[in-house]
N, C-alpha and C positions, 0 to 999 in steps of 0.2 A: 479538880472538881470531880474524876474519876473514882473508882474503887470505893466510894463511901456507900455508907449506910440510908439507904430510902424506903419508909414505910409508905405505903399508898393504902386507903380505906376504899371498898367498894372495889377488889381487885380481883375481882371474879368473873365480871365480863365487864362488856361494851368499852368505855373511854376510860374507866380503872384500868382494866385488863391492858389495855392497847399502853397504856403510860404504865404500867409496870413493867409490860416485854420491855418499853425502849430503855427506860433506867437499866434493865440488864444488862441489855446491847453496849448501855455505853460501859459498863463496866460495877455499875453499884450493884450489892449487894441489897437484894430487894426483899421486904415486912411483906406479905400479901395477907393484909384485914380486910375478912369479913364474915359473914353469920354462917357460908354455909360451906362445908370442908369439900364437897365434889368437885365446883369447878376451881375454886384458889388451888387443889390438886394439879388438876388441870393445865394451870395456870405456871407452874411449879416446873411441873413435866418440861414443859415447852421452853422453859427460861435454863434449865437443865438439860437439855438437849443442843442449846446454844453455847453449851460451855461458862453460863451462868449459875448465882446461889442464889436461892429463896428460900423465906422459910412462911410458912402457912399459919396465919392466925383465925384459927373457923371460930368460929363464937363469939365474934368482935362484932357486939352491937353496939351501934356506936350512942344508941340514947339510955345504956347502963351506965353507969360513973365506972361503977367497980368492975365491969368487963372490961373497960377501956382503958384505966390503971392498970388491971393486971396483964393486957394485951401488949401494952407498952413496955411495960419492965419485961416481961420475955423477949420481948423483940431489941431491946436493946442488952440485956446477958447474952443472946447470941450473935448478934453483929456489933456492939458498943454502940455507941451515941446517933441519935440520929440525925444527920445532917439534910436530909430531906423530908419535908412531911407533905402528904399529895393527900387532900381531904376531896375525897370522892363520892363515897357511897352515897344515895339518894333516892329517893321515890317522886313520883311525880301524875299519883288519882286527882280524875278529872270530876269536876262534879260543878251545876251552878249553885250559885253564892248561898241561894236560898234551900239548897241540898246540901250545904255543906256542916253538918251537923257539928259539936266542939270534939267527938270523937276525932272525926275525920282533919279536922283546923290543929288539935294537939300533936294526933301523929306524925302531918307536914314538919309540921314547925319543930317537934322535936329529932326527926330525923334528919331535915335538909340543914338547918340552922344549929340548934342545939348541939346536933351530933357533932358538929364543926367547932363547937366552942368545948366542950368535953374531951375531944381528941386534943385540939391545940394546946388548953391547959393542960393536959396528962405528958403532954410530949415538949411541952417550949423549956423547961427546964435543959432536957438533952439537947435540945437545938441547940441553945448559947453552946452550950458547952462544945458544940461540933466543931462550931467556929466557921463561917462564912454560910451560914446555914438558910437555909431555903425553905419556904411555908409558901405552896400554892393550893388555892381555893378552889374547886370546882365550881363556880355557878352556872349561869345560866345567861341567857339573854334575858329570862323572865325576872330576872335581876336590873335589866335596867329598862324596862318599859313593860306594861303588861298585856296579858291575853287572857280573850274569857273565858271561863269552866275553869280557870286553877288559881283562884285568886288565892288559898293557902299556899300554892307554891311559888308563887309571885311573892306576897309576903316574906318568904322564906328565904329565896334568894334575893331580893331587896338586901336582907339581913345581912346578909352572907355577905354581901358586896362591901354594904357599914361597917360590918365586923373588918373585914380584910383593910380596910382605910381606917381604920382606929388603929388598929394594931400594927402596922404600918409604921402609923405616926410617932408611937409609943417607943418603938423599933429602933426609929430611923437612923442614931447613932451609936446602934451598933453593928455588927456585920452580918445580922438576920435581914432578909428580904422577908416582903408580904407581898402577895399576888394574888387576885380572881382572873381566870380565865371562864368567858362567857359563851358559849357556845349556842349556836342555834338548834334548830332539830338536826339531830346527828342519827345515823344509821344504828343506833341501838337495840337493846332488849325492851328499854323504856318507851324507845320511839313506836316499838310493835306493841305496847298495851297501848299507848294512845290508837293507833289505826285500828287496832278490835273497839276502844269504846266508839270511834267514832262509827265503825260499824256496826254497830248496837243502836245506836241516837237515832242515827239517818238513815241506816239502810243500803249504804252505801256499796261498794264493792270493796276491797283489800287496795286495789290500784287506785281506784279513785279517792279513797281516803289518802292513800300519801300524797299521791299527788296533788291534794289540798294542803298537808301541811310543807309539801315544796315552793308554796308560792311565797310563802315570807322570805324565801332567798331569791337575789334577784338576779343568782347566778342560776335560778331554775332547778335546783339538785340541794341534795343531801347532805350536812359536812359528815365528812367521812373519823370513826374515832382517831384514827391515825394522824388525822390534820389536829385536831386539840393535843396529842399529847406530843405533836413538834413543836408546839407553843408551850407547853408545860416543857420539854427539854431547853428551850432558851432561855426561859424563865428561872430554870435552876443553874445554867452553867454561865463562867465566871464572865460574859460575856453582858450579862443583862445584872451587874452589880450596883447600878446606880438608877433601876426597876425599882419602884417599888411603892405602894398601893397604890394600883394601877388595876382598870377592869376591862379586860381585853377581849374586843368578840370578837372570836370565830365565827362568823354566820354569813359570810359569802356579800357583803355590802349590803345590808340592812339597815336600815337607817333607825336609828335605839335614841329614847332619850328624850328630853323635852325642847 
């Protein structure tokens, strides 16, 4: 399950970032999509420095059809078939229900959700073909329970979760996996727009806003990107082969769910 091919979307920082270094690590040749070419550079550098290959898809928005077609076929002329697809990239503006305008409701939902269903279609043709091939979901914990001010992203990853268990199922006899891994508030780039808006709301301080969004873990702390994307490497190696649509949080014993 080595040396293969794995594009990851949103592999420019935070939990992208982190589950692209480790696919290097173990040995795959890693796709890094996304919009903007400085840090997948970055990203490049560092997996190249480790004695890994990358190659950099900047301009991979993932809610274009035809950026995401065409991100694809380069990425598979330069490494062949992908045997790993890691649908990352995502936003996640806070606003309440009654603020949340159809601008603001269309962009969630076509970047967290959509974008996920426009990568997987452009790339599940090369998956079969990989043969044992691997599709993990980013979502979210806001995927299986919700919280207020982001009910477009809650929708979104609801979606994501459906999606990941439909297609799963559709799957199941042949030797593609499906998977969401659920993550709680993680030490992010996303995590620091949420602590400014809530600094903006309330007034708060930088520390005292995290520290409110640490209470939803009841280990008191942060998950760290590097704990989702050791969940996202068992997720794809040959070890979690009879995995599959499964929504798995990372969030430190949280209780999700109805």
């Amino acid at each position: 399950m080595t040396a293969r091919h794995a594009l990851v979307t949103g592999a420019g920082s935070g939990i992208g970032k982190a589950i692209a270094i480790a696919l290097a690590a173990r040995g795959h040749r890693v796709s890094l999509a996304g919009r903007r070419e400085t840090p997948l550079k970055a990203v490049q550098s560092e997996i190249a420095a480790a004695g890994g290959e990358a190659l950099v898809l900047d301009g991979f928005d993932v809610t274009d059809a035809s950026l995401v077609e065409g991100g694809v076929a380069r990425a598979v002329g330069r490494f062949g078939d992908i045997a790993v697809l890691v649908n990352c990239a995502g936003e996640a503006p806070s606003a309440p229900f009654d603020k949340t305008d159809p601008a603001l409701w269309s962009r969630v939902i076509s970047i967290n959700l959509t974008g996920v269903y426009l990568v997987t279609h452009a790339a599940i043709a090369s998956v079969r073909r990989a043969g044992s091939g691997r599709i993990v979901n980013v979502a979210s914990t806001a995927g299986l329970t919700g919280y207020p001010y982001v009910s477009a992203y809650c929708a979104a990853k609801h979606g994501v979760v459906g999606l990941t268990r439909a297609l799963a199922l559709e799957l199941a006899r042949s030797d593609v996996t499906v998977n969401a891994v659920c993550p709680g508030f993680t030490d992010t780039p996303l995590l620091d727009n949420a602590v400014e808006t809530i600094i903006g709301a309330t007034g708060r301080s930088a520390a005292e806003a995290r520290t409110s969004l640490t209470r939803a873990n009841p280990q008191g702390r942060l998950v760290t990107p590097q704990e989702v994307a050791d969940a996202v490497l068992w997720l794809t190696s040959e070890n979690a082969t009879a995995i599959t649509g499964q929504a798995i949080a990372v969030a430190g014993g949280e209780v999700l769910g109805g």
